[in-house]
N, C-alpha and C positions, 0 to 999 in steps of 0.2 A: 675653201676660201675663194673669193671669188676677186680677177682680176682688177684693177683699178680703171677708171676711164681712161682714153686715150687723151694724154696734151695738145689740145688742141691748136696749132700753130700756121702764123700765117708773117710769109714773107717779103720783104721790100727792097728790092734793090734792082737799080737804074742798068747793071753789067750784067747780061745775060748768061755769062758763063760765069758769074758767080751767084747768080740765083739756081740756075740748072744745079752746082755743084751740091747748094743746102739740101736743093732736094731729093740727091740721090742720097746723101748722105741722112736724112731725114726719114728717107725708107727704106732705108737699114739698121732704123733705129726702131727697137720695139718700147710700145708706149706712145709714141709719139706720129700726129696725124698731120698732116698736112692740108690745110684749109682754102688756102690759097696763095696768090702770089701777086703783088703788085710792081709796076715798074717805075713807078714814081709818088712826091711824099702825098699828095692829094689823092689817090687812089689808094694809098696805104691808111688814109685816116677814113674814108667811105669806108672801104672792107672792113676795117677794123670794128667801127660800127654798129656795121651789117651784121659780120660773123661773129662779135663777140669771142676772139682767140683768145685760147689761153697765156701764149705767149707770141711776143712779134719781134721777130728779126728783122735790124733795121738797118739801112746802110747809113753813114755818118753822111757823107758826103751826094747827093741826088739834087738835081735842077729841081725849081720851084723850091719845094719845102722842103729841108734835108731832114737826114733822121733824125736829129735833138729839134728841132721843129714839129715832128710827126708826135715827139715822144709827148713835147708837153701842150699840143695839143688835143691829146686823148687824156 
């Protein structure tokens, strides 16, 4: 049987120690790959994009566009 793809995942948030945190926690998670990481919501809607993630982690609250801004504009 052969493994499933990896989820491909890509993260958004403005606090560096709580994006650091997703992504240690993110590769200690089997399955799931880490794509990239944005630090703001206009840099999270280009990547998003770009890399086509499977899933994105978004933080609510981010200068310029927050995450329910990032959400509906993808």
């Amino acid at each position: 049987m052969t493994d499933a793809p990896a989820l491909r995942i890509l993260i958004a948030d403005d606090e560096p120690l709580a994006a650091e945190r997703l992504q240690v926690l993110l590769a200690r998670t089997k399955g799931a790959t880490l794509v990239g990481t944005a630090s703001d919501g206009e840099s999270a809607v280009s990547m998003a994009e770009a890399l086509s993630p499977d899933l994105l982690l978004l933080d609510i609250a981010m200068p310029g566009l927050d995450g329910i801004d990032v959400a509906r504009s993808l």
